[in-house]
C-alpha positions in Angstrom: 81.1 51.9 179.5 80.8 49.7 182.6 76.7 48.3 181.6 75.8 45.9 179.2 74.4 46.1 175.8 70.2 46.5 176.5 69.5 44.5 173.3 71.7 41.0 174.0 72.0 42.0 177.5 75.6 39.5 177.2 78.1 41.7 176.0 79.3 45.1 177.6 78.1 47.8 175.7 80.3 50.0 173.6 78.3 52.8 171.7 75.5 55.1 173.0 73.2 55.7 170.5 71.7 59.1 171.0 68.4 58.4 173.3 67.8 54.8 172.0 70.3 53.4 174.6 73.8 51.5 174.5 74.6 48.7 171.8 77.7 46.6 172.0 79.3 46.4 168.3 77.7 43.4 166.9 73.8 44.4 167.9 75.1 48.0 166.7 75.7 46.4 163.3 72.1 44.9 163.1 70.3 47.4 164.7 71.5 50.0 162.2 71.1 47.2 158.8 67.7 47.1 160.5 67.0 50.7 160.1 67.6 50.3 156.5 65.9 47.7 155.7 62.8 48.6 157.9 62.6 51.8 156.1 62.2 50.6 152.6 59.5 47.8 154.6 57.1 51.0 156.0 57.6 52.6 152.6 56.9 49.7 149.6 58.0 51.7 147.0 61.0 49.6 145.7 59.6 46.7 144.1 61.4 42.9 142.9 63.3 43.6 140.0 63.3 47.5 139.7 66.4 49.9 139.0 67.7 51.2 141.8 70.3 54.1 141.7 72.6 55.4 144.8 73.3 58.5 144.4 76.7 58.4 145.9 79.0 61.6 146.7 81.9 60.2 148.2 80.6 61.2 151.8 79.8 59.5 155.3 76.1 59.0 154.7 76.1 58.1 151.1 79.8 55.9 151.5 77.5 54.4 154.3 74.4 53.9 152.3 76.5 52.2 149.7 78.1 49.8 152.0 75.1 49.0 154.2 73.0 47.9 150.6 75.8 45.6 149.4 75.7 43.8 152.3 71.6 43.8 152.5 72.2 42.4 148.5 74.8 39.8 149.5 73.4 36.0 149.0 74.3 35.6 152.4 72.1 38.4 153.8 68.8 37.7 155.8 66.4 38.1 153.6 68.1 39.5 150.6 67.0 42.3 149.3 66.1 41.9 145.5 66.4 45.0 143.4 69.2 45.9 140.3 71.2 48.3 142.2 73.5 50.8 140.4 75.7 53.8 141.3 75.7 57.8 139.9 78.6 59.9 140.9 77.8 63.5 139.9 81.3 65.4 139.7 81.0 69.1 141.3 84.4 70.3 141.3 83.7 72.8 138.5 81.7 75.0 141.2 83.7 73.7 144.2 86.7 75.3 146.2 90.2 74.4 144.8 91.3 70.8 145.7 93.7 67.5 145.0 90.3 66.8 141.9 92.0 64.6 140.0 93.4 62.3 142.9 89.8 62.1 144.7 88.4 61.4 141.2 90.3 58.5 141.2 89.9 57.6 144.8 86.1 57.6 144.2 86.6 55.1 140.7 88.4 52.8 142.7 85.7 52.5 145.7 83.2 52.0 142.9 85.1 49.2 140.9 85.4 48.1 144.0 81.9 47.6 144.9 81.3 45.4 141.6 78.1 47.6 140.4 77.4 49.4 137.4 78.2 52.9 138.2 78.1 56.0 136.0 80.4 59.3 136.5 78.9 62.8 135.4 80.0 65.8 135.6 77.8 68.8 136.7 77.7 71.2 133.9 76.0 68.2 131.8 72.9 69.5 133.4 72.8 72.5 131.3 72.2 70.4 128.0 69.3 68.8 129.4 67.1 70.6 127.2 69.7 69.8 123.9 71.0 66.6 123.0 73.8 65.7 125.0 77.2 67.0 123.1 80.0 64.7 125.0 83.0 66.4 122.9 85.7 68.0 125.5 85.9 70.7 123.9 82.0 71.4 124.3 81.9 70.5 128.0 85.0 72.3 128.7 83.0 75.7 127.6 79.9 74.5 129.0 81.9 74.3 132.4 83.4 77.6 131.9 79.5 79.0 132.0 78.6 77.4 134.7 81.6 78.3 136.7 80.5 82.0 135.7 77.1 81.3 136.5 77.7 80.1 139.8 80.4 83.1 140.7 77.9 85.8 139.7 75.7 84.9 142.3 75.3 87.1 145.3 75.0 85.3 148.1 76.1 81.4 149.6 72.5 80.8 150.6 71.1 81.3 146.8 74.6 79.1 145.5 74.0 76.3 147.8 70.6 76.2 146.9 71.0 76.0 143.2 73.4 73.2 143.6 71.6 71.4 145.4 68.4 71.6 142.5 70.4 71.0 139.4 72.2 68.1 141.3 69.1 66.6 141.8 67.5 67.5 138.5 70.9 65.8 136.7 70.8 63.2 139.2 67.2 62.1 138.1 67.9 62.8 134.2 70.7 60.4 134.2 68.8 58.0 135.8 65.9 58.1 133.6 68.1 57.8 131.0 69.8 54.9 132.3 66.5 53.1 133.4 66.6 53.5 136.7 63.2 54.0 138.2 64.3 54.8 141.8 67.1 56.8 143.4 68.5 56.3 146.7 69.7 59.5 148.9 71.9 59.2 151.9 69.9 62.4 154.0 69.9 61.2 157.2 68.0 62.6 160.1 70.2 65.3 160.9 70.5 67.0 157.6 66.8 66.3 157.2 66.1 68.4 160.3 68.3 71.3 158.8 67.0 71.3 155.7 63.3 72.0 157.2 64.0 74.7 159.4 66.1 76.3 156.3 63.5 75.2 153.8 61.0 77.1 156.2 63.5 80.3 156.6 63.9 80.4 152.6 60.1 79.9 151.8 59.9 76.4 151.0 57.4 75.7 153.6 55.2 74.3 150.8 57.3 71.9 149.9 58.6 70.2 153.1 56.8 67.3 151.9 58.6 66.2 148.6 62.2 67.3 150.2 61.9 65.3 153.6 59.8 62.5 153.3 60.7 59.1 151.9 59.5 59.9 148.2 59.5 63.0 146.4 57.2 61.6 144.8 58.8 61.7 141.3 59.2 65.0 140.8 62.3 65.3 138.3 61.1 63.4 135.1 58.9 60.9 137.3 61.9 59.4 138.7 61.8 58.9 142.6 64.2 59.9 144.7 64.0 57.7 148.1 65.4 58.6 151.6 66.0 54.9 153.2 68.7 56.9 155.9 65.8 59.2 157.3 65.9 57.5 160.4 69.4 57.5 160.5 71.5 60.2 162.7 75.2 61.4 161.6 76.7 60.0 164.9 75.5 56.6 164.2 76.7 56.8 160.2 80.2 57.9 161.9 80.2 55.2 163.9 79.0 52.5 161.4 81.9 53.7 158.7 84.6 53.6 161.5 83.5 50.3 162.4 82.8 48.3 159.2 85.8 50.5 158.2 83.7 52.2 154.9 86.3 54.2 152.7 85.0 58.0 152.0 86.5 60.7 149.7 85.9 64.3 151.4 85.2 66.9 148.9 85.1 70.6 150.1 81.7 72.0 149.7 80.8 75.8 148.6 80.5 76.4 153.0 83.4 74.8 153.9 85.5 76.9 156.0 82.7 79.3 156.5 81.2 81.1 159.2 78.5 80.6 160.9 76.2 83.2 159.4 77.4 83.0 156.1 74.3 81.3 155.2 70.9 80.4 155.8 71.8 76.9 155.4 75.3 76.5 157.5 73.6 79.2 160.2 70.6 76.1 160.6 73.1 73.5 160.6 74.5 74.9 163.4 71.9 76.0 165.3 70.3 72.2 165.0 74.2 70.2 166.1 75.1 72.8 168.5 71.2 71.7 170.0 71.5 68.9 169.5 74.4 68.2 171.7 72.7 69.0 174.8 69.2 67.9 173.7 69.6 64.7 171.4 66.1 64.2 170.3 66.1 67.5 168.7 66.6 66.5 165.6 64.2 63.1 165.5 61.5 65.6 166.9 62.3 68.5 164.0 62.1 65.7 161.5 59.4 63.7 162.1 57.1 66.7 161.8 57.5 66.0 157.7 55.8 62.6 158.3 52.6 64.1 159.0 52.7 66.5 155.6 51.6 64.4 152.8 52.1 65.6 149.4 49.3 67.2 147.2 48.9 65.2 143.4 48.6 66.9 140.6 45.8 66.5 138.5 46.5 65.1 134.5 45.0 68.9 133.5 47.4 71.2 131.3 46.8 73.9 133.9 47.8 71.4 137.0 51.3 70.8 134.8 52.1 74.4 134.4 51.5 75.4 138.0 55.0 73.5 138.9 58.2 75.3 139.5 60.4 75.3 136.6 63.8 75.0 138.9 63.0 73.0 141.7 59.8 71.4 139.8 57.9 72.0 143.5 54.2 73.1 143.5 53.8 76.7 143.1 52.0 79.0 145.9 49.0 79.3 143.6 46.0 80.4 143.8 47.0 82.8 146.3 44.5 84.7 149.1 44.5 88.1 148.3 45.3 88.6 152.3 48.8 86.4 151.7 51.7 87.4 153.0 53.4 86.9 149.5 50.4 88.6 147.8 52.0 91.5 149.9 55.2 90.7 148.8 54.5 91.3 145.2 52.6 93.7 145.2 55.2 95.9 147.0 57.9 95.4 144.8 55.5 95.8 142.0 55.1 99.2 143.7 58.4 100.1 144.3 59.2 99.6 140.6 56.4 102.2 139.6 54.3 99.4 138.3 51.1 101.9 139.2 52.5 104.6 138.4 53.8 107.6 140.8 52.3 111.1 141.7 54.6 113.2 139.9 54.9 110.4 136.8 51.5 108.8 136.7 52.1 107.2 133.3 55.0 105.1 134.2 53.0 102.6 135.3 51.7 101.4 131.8 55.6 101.8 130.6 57.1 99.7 133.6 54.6 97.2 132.8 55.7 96.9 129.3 59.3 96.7 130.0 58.6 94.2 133.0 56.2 92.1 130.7 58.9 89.3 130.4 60.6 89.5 133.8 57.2 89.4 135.1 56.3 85.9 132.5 59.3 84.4 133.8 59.3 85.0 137.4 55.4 83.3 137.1 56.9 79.8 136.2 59.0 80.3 139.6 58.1 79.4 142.9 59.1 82.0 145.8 62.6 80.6 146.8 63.8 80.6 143.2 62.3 83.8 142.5 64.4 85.4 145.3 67.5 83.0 143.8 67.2 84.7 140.6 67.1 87.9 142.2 70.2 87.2 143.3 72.1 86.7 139.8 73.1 90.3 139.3 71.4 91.7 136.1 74.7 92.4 134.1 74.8 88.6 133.5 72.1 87.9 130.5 70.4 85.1 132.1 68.4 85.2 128.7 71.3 84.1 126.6 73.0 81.3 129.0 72.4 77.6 129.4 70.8 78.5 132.9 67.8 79.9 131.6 67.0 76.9 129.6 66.4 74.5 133.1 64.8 77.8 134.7 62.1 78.5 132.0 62.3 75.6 130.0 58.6 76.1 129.6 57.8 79.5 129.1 56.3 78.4 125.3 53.9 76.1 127.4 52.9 79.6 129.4 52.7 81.4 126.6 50.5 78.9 124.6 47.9 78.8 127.1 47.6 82.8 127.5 46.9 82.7 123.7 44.4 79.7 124.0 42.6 81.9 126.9 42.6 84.6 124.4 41.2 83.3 121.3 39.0 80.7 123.5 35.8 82.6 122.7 36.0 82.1 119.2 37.3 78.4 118.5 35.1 75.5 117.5 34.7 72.7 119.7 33.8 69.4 118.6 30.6 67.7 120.5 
């Protein structure tokens, strides 16, 4: 590049930076710090003094994340920033393809005792005794793993398996932080996964909750801790280019799509739909993205019945109360109809004996919002999900549902004090 850098206008400019303009390396350095920090500024949700968690994977974004919050903790930084920063590393190689495990393991132990910072290793079948105490015996984790390797294999298709990965990574992710006292967790999505994770949150009917999976907060929705997005306005081009130049370590772990094709999913056909755009049309992804910033999430009220109309999976707002001129209201109600829940012509009684035998399909699938509904469709029914340590994080609150159908039932009759 013959022009010069448009923010010192001195130095020649080395890096383009998508439509923002051309950087030479040491205004590159501060204008992406700057992103960072001016992210957590717009969004005060990190106060002096509070826990902060990076939920690190070994990664670009999150190995950049890492590196780019040391250096905003440093003494020597501009305006230190003065939170207790931690690290959780949750171990997926139980559900991942075959790889060199236990020489990455130990590459990702040695960046973290590198980085002088309390950090915590888990692995991910822990997320199935969420609901028990937590049994750290080998022998107890190496079954547990065995179940959840089955769990994951029994799935049908790579859309439904990346998606439950992705929720009980988060839901572990949170419970270990809670645990740990961490009131805040820090994600490295950046602006380009953001945008692929609308347009296949929107394709997987998720379209109610764009809000608490692409802007800055969640809001707390796993156990009330908050997982934070301070990379948002972040691109991948710009994260590789910051890791090649402060020359940030990564540990590349195979995912469930890598090696794929295209179409194998709905989330790898998005992501390349959006970079494949994206090369000819850089702003795509800022202008896909920034339409979550004008979503704002809906609270929940302190009411019993506001805490039970939350997903039991993904903890996201279910689609209730529903119009009776929904598209999903038609959704049920045809497969409803094409498993003779009213009955047919020639067998007009089958309708009171499909809803009998349905009855508990029918109570579970109601503490599931539509995109985990379709997942559990997917986990052929040969595999008792009734008897695994899956069903526990899917319906850990059925007695809750159950409770209140017995309260609306005997309501008539119970004395209420004045």
């Amino acid at each position: 590049m013959s022009a010069t850098c448009i923010k010192c206008e001195d130095n020649v400019a080395m890096i383009l930076v998508g439509t923002n303009g051309r950087f030479c390396r040491e205004c590159f350095e501060r204008y992406f710090a700057h992103k960072f920090r001016a992210s957590l500024g717009k969004n005060p949700v990190v106060r002096h003094g509070d826990k902060v968690a990076v939920a690190y994977s070994g990664g670009p974004a999150s190995s950049a994340l890492l590196h780019v919050m040391l250096e905003s903790l440093s003494p020597a930084a501009f305006k230190k920033l003065k939170f207790q920063p931690g690290v959780i590393f949750v171990d997926e190689t139980a559900v991942l393809p075959d790889c060199d495990k236990s020489r990455k393991l130990s590459r990702v132990k040695d960046v973290l005792e590198a980085c002088s910072l309390p950090y915590h290793l888990v692995k991910l079948e822990e997320v199935l005794q969420i609901n028990e105490e937590m049994d750290q015996e080998v022998a107890r984790l190496s079954e547990i793993s065995k179940t959840l390797e089955s769990i994951f294999h029994s799935v049908k298709t790579l859309t439904s398996k990346e998606e439950l990965l992705y929720r009980l990574r988060c839901k572990l992710i949170c419970h270990t932080a809670r645990k740990l006292g961490y009131k805040h967790v820090f994600l490295g999505e950046t602006s380009t996964r953001l945008a692929i994770n609308i347009l296949a949150n929107l394709a997987q009917g998720r379209g109610g909750q764009l809000a608490a999976d692409t802007r800055f907060t969640d809001g707390g929705r796993y156990f009330g801790v908050n997982l934070l997005r301070p990379m948002r306005d972040i691109g991948a081009k710009e994260i590789a280019v910051y890791n090649n130049l402060k020359k940030v370590e990564t540990v590349f772990f195979p995912t469930l799509s890598t090696k794929s094709k295209a179409n194998a999913s709905i989330q790898r056909l998005t992501e390349d739909f959006v970079v494949t755009l994206s090369a000819d049309f850089p702003s795509t992804e800022t202008t896909v993205f920034r339409t979550s910033n004008k979503i704002a999430i809906s609270k929940s009220g302190d009411s019993e019945e506001d805490k039970v109309s939350v997903c039991r999976l993904c903890h996201g707002k279910l689609d209730n109360p529903l119009s009776s001129s929904s598209a999903l209201r038609a959704i049920e109600f045809t497969e409803k109809l094409s498993l003779g829940a009213y009955g047919t012509p020639t067998q007009p009684n089958l309708g009171y004996i499909a809803r009998d035998t349905q009855r508990s399909d029918m109570e579970a699938a109601s503490a599931l919002c539509h995109c985990c509904k379709i997942l559990k469709k997917d986990i052929p029914s040969d595999i008792d999900c009734e008897n695994t340590a899956l069903s526990r994080i899917m319906f850990d609150d059925r007695a809750k549902l159950n409770e209140k159908e017995m309260l609306e039932k005997i309501g008539d009759i119970l004395l209420v004090d004045d």
